[in-house]
C-alpha positions as CSV (number, residue, x, y, z in Angstrom):
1,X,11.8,-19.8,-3.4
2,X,9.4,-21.6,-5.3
3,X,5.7,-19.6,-6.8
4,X,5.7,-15.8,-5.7
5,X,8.2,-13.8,-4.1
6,X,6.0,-12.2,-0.8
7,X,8.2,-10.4,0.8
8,X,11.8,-9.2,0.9
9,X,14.6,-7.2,2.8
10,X,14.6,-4.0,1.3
11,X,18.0,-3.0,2.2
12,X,20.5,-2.1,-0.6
13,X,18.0,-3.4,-3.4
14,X,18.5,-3.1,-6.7
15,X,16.3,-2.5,-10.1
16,X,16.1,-5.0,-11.7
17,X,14.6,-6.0,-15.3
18,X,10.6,-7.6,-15.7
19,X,10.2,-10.9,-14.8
20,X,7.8,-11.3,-18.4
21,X,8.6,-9.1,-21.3
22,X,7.2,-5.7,-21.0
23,X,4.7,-4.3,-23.1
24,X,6.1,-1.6,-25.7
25,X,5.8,1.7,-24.5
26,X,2.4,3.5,-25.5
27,X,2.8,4.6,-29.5
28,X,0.9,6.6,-31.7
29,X,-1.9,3.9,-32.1
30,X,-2.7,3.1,-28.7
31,X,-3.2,6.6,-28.3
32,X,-5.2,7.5,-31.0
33,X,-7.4,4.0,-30.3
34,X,-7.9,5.6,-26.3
35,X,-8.3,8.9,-27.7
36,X,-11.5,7.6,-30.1
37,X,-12.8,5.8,-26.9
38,X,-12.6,9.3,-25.5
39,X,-12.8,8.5,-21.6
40,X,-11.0,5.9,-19.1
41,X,-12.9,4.6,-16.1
42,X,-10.5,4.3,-12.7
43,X,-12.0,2.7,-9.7
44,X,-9.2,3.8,-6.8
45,X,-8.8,3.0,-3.2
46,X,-6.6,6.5,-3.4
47,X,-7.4,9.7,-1.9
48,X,-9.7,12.1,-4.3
49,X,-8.6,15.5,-3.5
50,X,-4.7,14.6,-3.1
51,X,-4.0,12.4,-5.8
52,X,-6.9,11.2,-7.7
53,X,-7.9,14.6,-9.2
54,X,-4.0,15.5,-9.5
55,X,-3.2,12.8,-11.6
56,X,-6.0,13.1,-14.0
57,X,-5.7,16.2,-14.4
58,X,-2.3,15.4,-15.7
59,X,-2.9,12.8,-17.5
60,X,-5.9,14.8,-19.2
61,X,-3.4,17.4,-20.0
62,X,-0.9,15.0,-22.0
63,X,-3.9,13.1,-23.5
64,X,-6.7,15.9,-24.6
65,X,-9.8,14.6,-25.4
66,X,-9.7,11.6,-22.9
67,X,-11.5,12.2,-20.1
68,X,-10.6,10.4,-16.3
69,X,-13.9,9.1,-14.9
70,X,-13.0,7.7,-11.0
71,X,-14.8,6.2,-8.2
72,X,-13.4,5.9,-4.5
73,X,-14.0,3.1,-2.3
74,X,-11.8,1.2,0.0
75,X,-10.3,-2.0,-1.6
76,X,-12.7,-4.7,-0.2
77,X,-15.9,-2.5,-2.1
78,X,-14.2,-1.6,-5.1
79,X,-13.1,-5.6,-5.7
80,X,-17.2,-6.3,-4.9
81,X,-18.1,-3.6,-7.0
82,X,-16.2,-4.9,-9.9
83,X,-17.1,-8.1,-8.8
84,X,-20.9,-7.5,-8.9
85,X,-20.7,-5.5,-12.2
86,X,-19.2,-8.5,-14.0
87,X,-21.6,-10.9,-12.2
88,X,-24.2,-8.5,-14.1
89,X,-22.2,-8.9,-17.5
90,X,-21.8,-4.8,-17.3
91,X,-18.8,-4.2,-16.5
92,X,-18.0,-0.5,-16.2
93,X,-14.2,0.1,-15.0
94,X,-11.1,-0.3,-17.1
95,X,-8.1,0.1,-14.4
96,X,-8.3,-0.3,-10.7
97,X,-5.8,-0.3,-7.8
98,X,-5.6,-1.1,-4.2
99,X,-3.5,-3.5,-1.7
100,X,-6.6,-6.3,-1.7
101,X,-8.1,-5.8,-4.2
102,X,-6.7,-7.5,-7.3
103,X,-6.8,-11.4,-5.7
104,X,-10.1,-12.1,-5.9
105,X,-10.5,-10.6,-9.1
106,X,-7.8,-12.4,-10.5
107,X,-9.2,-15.8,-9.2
108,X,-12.6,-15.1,-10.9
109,X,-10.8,-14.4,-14.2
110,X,-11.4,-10.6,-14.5
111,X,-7.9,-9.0,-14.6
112,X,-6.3,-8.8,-17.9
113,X,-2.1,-9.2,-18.3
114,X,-0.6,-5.9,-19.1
115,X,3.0,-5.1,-18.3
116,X,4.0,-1.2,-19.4
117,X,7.6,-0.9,-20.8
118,X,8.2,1.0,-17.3
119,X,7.5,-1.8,-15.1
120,X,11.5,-2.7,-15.9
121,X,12.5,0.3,-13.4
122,X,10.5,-1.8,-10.6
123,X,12.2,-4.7,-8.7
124,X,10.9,-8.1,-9.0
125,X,9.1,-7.3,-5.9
126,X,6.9,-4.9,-7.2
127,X,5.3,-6.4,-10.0
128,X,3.0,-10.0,-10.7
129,X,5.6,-12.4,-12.5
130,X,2.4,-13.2,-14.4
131,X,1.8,-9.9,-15.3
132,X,-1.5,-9.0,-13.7
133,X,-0.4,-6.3,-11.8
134,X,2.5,-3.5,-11.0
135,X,2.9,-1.5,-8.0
136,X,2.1,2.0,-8.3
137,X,2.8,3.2,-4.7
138,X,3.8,2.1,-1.6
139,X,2.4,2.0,2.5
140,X,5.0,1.1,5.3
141,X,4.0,0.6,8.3
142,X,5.4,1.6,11.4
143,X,4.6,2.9,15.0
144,X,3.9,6.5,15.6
145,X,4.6,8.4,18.8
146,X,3.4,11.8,20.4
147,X,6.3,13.9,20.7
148,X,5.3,15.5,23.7
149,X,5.1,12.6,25.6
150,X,7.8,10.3,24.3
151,X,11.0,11.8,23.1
152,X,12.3,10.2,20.1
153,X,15.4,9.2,22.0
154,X,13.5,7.5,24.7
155,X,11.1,5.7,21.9
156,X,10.5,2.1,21.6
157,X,12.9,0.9,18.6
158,X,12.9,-3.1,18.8
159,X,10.0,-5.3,18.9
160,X,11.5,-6.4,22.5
161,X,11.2,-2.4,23.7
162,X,7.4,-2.6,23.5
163,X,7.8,-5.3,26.0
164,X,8.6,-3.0,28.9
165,X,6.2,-2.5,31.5
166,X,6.3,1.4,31.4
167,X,3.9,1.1,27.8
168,X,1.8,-1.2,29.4
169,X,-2.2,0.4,28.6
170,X,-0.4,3.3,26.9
171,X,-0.1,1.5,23.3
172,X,-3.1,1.6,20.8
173,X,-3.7,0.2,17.4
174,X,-6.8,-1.1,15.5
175,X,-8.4,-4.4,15.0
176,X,-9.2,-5.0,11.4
177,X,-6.6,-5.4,8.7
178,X,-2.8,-5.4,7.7
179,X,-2.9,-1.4,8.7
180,X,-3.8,-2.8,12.8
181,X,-3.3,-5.4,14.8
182,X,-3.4,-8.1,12.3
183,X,-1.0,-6.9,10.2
184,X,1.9,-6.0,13.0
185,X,0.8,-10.0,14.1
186,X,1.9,-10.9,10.4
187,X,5.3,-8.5,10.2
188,X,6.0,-10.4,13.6
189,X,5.6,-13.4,12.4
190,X,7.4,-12.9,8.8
191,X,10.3,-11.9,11.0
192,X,10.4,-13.6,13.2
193,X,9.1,-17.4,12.4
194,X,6.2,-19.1,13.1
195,X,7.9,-20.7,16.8
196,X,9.6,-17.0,18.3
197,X,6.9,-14.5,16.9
198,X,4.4,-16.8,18.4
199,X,6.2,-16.7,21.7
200,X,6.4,-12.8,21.3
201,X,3.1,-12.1,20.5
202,X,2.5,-14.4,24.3
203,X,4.1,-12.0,25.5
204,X,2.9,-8.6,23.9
205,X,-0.3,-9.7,24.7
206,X,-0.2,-9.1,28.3
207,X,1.2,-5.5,27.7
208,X,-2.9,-4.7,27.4
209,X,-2.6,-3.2,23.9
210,X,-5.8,-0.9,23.2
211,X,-8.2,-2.1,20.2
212,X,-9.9,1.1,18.6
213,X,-12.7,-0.2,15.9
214,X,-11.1,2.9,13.3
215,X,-9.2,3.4,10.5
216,X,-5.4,3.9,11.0
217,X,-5.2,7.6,10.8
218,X,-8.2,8.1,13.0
219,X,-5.7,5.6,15.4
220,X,-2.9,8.3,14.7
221,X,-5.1,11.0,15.5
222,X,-6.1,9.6,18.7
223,X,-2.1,9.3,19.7
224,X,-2.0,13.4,18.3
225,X,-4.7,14.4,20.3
226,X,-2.9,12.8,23.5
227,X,-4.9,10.4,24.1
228,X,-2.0,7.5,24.0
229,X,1.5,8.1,23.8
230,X,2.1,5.2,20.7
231,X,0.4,4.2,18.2
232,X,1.7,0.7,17.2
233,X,0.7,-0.1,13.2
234,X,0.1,3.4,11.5
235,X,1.2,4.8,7.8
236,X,4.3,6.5,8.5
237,X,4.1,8.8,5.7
238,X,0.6,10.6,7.8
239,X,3.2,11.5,10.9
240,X,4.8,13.8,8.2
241,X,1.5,15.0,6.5
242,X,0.4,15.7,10.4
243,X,3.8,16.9,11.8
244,X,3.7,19.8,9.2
245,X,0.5,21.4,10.2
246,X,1.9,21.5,13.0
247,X,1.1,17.9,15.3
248,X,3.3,16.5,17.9
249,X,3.9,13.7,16.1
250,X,7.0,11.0,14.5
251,X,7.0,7.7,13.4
252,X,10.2,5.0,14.4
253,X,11.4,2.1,12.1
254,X,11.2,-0.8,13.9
255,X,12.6,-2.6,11.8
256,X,12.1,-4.6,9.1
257,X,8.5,-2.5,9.2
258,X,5.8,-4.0,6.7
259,X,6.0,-2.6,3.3
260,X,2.2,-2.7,1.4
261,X,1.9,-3.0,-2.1
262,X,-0.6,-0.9,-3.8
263,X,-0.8,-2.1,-7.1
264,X,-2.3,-1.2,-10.5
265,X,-4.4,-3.3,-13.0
266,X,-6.5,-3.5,-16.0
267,X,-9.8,-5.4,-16.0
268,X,-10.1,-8.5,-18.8
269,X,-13.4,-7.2,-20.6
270,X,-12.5,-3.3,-20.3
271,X,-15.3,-0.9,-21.8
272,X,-12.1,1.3,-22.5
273,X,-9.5,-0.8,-22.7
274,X,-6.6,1.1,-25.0
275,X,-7.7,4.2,-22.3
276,X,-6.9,2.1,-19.4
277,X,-3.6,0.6,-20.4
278,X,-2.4,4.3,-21.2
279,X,-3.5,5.1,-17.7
280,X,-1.7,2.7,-16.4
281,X,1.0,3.2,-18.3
282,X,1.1,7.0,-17.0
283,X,0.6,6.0,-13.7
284,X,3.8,4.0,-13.8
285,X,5.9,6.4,-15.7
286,X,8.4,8.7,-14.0
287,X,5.7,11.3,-14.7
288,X,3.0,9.9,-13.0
289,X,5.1,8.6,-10.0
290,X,6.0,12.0,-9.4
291,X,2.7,13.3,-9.1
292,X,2.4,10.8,-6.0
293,X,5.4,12.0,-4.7
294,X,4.2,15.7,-4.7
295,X,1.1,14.8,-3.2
296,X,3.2,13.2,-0.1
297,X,2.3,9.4,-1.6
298,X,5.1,7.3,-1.4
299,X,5.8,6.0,-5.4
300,X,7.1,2.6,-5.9
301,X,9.6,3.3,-8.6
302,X,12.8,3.4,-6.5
303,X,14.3,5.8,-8.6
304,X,11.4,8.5,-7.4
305,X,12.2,9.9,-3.9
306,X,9.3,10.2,-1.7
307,X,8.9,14.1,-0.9
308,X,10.8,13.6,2.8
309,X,13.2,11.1,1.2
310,X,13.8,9.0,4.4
311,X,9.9,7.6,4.6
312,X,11.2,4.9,2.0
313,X,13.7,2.3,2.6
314,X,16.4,3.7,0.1
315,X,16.9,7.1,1.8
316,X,15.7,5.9,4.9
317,X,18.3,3.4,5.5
318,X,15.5,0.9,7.5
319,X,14.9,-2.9,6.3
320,X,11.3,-3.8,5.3
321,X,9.4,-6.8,4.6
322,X,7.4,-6.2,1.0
323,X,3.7,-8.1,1.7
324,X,2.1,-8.7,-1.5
325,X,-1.7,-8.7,-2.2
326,X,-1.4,-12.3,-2.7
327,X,0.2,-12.8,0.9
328,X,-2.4,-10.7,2.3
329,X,-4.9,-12.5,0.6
330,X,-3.8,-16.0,2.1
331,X,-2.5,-14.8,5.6
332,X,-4.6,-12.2,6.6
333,X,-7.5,-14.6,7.9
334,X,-4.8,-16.5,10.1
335,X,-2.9,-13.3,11.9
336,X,-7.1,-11.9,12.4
337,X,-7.4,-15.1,14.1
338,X,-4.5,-14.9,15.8
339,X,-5.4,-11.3,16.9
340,X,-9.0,-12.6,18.3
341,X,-7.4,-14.9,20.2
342,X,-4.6,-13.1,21.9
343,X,-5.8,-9.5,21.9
344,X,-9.7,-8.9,22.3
């Protein structure tokens, strides 16, 4: 395949080496250099209080005297903050992450190349072959379903399950991104080809779907609370989170599910910009992808486990098509359009 890998079956993958040579592994002089610049700047799409603070307070412990400065937006604002801030020649963040958010930036020329020595545990999949970014974790996307009104066993498990009439009004998702409707349309679609997914989705569509105008948890909350029995495009990694306190709540691989790539980058004119590559590079580490496995993230290097092992394809023995920001960037208008036109 010819320009950048999108997406690939997950099962029985193997690590493989970087696709440019790898940057040498933070020495003494990088760290004294970030350690003179004395902070690092980190605009995240990540959750503050679960990972955010966790990891830089690690960090902060193996680097004293650098401080971790963050601010937490979703990934279309942080890519318009950024966006603004260099417009306004001040730009104020040094590493930023997100499943959107590095395209655009990288069009208008603000993302520098930087490829940390561990980037060659990640498969090809999982990092830019240009270098501009590396995954640090991972979404997949998958249906969730109340327990207490669908038994596992009785479950949908194939896209051609959701066609039966007995889920007809009883399936929900939302309306807005690869984490709703328009992303299931896309997984559909890279499954299936253009010609059958298109006939699929004909047919789905009469199966009178429910559009909520919310974010996907609030869409798995609403299947919690009882108010739909399935939830069609959710992260499968909040069943867990939920099903622990103490929720009535699973998620299914219908497989291949759509595998999101949160990835990690450095900005071109960084005020910080020895701080930020260290960051990234302890982000990447085995260290740093631990820390999102304790905080019930999903880390990207296979070699991590997620914290209930079968939520990632290795463990979980399910198939799943990796989307790349670059894919979503380029499809994502076409399956919303699709979704308008089939589902409102």
């Amino acid at each position: 395949m010819l320009g950048r890998r999108v997406f690939l079956n997950l099962s029985g993958i193997l690590l493989a080496g970087a696709m440019i040579p790898s940057a040498l592994a933070a020495d003494q002089g990088m760290i004294a250099a970030a350690k003179k610049e004395g902070e690092v700047v980190w605009y995240t799409t990540l959750i503050v209080k679960q990972i955010v603070r966790p990891m830089a307070a690690a960090f902060e412990k193996k680097y004293p005297g650098i401080k971790v400065r963050y601010v937490r937006a979703n990934a279309t604002s942080t890519a318009n903050k950024i966006l603004n801030e260099a417009r306004a020649g001040k730009v104020a963040a040094d590493i930023f992450d997100g499943t959107s958010t590095e395209p655009p930036l990288e069009k208008a020329g603000l993302v520098a190349k930087y490829v940390p020595a561990s980037a060659a545990k990640y498969p090809p999949e999982y990092k830019d072959p240009q270098g501009y970014w590396v995954a640090g974790n991972l979404y997949f996307l998958t249906p969730g379903i109340n327990t207490s009104l669908v038994k596992k066993a009785d479950a949908p498990k194939t896209y051609e399950d959701l066609l039966d009439p007995k889920w007809k009004g009883k399936m929900v998702w939302n309306a807005s991104s690869t984490s709703s409707g328009p992303g299931f349309i896309g997984n559909v679609l890279l499954t299936m080809g253009e010609q059958k997914g298109m006939a699929y989705l004909e047919k789905l569509s009469k199966q009178k779907i429910v559009s909520m105008e919310a974010s996907a948890r609030k869409v798995l909350d609403s299947v919690v609370a009882g108010e739909y029995p399935i939830a069609l495009q959710i992260f499968n990694h909040h069943t867990v989170i939920s099903a622990k306190k103490g929720a009535p709540v699973d998620w299914v691989a219908m497989q291949p599910v759509m595998a999101l790539v949160s990835t990690v980058s450095v900005l071109k004119d960084a005020p910080h910009p020895n701080a930020g590559r260290l960051l990234m590079d302890f982000v990447l580490s085995e260290e740093g992808q631990k820390i999102f496995a304790n905080a019930n993230y999903l880390p990207a290097m296979p070699s991590v486990p997620a914290k209930v092992k079968n939520l990632k394809p290795e463990a979980g023995n399910y198939k799943a098509n990796v989307v790349t920001p670059d894919k979503v960037a380029t499809d994502l208008p076409k399956w919303k359009a699709i979704f308008d036109k089939m589902f409102r």
